[in-house]
C-alpha positions as CSV (number, residue, x, y, z in Angstrom):
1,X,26.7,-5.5,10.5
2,X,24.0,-3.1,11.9
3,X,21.7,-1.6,8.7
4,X,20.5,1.0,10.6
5,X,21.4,4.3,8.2
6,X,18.7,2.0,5.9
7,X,16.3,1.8,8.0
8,X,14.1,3.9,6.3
9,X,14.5,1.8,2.9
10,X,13.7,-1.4,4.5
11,X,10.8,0.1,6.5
12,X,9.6,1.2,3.4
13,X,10.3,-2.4,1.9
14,X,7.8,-3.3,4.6
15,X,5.1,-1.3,4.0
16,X,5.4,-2.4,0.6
17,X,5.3,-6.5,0.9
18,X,3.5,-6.6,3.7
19,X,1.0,-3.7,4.1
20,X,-2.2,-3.0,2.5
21,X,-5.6,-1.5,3.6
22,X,-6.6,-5.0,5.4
23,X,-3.3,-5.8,6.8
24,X,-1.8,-3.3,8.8
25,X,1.3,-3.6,11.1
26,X,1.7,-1.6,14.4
27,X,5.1,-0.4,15.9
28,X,6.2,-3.3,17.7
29,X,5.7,-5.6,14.2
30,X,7.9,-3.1,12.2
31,X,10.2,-2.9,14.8
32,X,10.0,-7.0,15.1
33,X,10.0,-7.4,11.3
34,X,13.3,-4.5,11.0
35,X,15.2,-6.8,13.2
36,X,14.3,-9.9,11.1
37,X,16.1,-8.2,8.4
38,X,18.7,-7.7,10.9
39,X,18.3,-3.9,11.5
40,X,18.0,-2.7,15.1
41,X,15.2,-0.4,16.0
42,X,13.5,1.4,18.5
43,X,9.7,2.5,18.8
44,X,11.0,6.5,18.8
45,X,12.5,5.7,15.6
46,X,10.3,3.8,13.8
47,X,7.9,6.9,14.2
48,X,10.7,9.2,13.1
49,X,11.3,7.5,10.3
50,X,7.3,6.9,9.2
51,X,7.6,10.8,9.2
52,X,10.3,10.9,7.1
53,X,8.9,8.2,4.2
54,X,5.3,10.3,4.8
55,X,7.1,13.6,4.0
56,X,8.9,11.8,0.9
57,X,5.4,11.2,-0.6
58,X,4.6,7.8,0.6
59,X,1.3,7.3,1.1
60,X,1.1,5.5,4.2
61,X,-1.7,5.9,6.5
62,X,-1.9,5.4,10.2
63,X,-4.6,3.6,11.4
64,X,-6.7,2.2,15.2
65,X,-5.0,-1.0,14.1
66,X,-1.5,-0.1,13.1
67,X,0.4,1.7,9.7
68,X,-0.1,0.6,6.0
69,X,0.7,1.8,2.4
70,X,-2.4,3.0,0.9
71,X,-0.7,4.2,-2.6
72,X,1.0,1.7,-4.9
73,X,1.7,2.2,-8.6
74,X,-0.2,-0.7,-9.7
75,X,-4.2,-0.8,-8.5
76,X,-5.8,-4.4,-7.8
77,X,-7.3,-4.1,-11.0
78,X,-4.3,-2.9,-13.6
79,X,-2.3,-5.9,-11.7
80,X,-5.4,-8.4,-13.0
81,X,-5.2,-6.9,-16.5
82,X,-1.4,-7.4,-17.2
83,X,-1.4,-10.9,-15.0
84,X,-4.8,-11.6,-17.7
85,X,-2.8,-10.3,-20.1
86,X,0.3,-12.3,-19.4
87,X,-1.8,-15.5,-19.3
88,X,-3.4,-15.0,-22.5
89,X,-0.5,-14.2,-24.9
90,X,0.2,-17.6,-26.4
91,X,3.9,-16.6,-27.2
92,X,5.5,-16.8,-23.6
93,X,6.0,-20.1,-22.7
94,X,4.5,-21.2,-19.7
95,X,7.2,-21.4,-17.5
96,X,8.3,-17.7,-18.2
97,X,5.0,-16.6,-17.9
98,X,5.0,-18.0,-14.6
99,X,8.0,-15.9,-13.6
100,X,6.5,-13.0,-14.9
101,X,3.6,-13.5,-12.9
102,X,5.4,-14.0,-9.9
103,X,7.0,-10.5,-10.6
104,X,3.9,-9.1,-11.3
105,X,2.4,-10.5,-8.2
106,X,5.1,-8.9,-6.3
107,X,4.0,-5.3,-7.3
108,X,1.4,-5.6,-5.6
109,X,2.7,-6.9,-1.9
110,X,2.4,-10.1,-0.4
111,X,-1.6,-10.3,0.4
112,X,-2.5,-8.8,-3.1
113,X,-0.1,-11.1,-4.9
114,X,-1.9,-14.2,-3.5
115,X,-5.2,-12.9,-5.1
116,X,-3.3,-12.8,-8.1
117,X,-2.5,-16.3,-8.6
């Protein structure tokens, strides 16, 4: 089964778990990562579609080096606070708090999550 009318939604999974000002992928590694997720691709497309998610209001920026997303809800710093917060209230147990961390973690995207914990 071909995802390719969500394209768009999974490129903009991407952007989010992968992408962040120091990690930047070009063309070929969305189109590479798409068909990981087993959506078929083309360069043409993946450009189209950038367009698209830009014109939406994501804030993804285009780069020497390749594309990330610049805006996320959550700054570095908020994601510290709650993941501080989270390990300092003494009425989660430790194995939930370690979910909600993961979780938290996410928000952020793969690279900013591993600062995290």
């Amino acid at each position: 089964m071909s995802n390719t009318k969500l394209k768009p939604l999974y490129l903009m999974d991407i952007f989010r778990e992968l992408t962040d000002e120091e990690h930047r992928l070009t063309v070929p590694e969305l189109v590479e990562e798409l068909q990981r997720r087993g959506v078929r691709s083309e360069r043409k497309g993946i450009y189209r579609d950038i367009d698209a998610l830009i014109e939406y209001g994501a804030d993804i920026r285009k780069t020497g080096t390749g594309y990330y997303l610049a805006g996320r809800e959550f700054s570095v710093s908020e994601l510290r606070t709650v993941a501080w917060a989270l390990k300092s209230a003494g009425f989660i147990s430790r194995r939930r708090t370690a979910q909600l961390l993961q979780k938290v973690a996410a928000l952020g995207g793969e690279h900013m999550g591993k600062k995290l914990i």
